[in-house]
N, C-alpha and C positions, 0 to 999 in steps of 0.2 A: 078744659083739661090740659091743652099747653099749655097756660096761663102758668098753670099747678107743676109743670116740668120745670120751669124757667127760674123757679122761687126755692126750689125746694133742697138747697143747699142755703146754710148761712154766709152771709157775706161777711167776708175777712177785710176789716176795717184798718183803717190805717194803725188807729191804735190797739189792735189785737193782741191778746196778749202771746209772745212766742216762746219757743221752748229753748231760745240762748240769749245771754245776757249779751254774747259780742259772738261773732265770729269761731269757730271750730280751733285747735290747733292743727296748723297743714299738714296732711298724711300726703303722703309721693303718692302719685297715682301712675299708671300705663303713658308712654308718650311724651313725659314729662321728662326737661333735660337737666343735670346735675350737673355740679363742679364739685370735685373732689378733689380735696388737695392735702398735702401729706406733708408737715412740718418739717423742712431740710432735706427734701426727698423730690426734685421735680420730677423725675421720671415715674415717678407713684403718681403725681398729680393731673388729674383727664379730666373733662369733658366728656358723661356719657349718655345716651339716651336710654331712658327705661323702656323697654322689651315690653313687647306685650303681654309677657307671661310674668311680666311685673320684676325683672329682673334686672342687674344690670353686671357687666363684663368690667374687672380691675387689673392693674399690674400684681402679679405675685400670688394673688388671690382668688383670681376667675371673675365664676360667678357667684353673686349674692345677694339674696330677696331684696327688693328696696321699697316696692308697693304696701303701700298701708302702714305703712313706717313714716314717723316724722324723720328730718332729717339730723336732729341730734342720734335720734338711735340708730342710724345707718350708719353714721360716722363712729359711735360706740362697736358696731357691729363688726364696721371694717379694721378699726383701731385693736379689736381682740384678736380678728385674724393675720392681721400684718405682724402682731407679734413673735409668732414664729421666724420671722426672720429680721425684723428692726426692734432695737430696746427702748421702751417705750415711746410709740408712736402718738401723735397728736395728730386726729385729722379730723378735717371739718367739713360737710357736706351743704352745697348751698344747692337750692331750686331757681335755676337760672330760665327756664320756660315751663308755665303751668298748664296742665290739663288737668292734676288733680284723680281721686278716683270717683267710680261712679257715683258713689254712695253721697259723695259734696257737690255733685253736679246737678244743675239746672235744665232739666227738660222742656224744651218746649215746643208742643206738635198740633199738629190741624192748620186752622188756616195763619199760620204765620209765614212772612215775605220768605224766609227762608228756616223752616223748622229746623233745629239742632239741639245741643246740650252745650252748655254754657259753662267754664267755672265759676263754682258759689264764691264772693267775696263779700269782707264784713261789710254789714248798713244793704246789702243789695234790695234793690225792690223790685216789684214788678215794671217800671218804667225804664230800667235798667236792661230789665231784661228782653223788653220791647223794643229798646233801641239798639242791642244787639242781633237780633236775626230782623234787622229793618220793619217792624211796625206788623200790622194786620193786613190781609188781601183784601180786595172791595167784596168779595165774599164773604169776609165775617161776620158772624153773629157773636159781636165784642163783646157784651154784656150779656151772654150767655157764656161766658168761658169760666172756667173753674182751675180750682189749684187745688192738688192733689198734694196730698200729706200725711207723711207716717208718725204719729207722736204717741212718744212711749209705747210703741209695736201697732199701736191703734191705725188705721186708714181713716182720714179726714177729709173730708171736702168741702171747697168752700168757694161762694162765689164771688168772680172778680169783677169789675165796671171797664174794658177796656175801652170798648166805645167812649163810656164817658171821660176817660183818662187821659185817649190820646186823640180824639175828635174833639172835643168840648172843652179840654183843659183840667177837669177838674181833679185837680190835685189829692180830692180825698179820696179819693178812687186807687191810687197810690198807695202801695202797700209793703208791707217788708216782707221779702223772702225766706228763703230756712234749704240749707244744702239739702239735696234729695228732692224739694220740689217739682211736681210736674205741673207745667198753665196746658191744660188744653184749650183750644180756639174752635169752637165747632161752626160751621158753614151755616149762614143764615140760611132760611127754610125759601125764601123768595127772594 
């Protein structure tokens, strides 16, 4: 009957079929830092970090939503309200450190060296994603671990080959990710 525990997700193959052709376009997430800068304007132009509550603080303007926004509409967003006081404004917003929101980020928890959330980037795999929170603990049960997935509102699961990935080498084991992913690593039983 563990036999029957351990199998009974399908294993996500390297060439699985996924639900993105390439990578997401970048939404600003919480944490993440901006450059904002304001055509012949440097005193409009800052450096800011987005607020937890997903926001961020400008010259003239305040505040205004910046989470879940790519950074061409932030720059749209700020360019409509600086109009009140500059005729017609150009500004352009760059993401100068990523965190990303949650919804693109990479979970990964149980027996990893260092469990955390990761940001999703295009082509990422699992092996990417291993080598970011440092590997598996001599505790894992690697090839019991699964990768958890919402496609098309659906909950998926599916199992991954760590052990044999990152002990043994084998590359087919190696798989592509999808933002929102969670790898659980659950604790061998002995």
């Amino acid at each position: 009957m563990s036999l029957a525990a351990c199998t009974s997700y399908p294993e996500l193959s390297e060439d699985a079929p996924t639900t993105l052709t390439s990578a997401p376009e970048y939404v600003i997430g919480a944490h993440d830092e901006l450059q904002v800068f304001v055509w012949q304007n440097p005193d409009l132009s800052v450096t800011v970090p987005v607020r937890p509550d997903g926001k961020v603080s400008t010259p003239l303007i305040g505040d205004i939503q910046a989470a879940e926004k790519t950074a061409d509409q932030l720059a749209k967003d700020i360019a409509v309200r600086l109009k009140d006081y500059i005729v017609d404004p150009v500004v352009t917003v760059s993401v100068t450190k990523f965190a990303g929101p949650y919804s693109q980020q990479v979970r990964i928890v149980g027996q990893a060296v260092q469990p955390m959330a990761i940001s999703f980037n295009d082509k990422m795999t699992v092996l990417d994603a291993m080598i970011a929170v440092g590997g598996i603990t001599e505790f894992a049960a690697g090839n019991r671990s699964i990768i958890v997935r919402y496609e098309n509102g659906q909950k998926k699961t599916y199992r991954v080959r760590l052990d044999d990935l990152l002990l043994d080498g084998d590359v087919s084991a190696n798989v592509p990710l999808l933002p929102g992913d969670i790898i659980i690593i659950p604790e061998s039983w002995f």
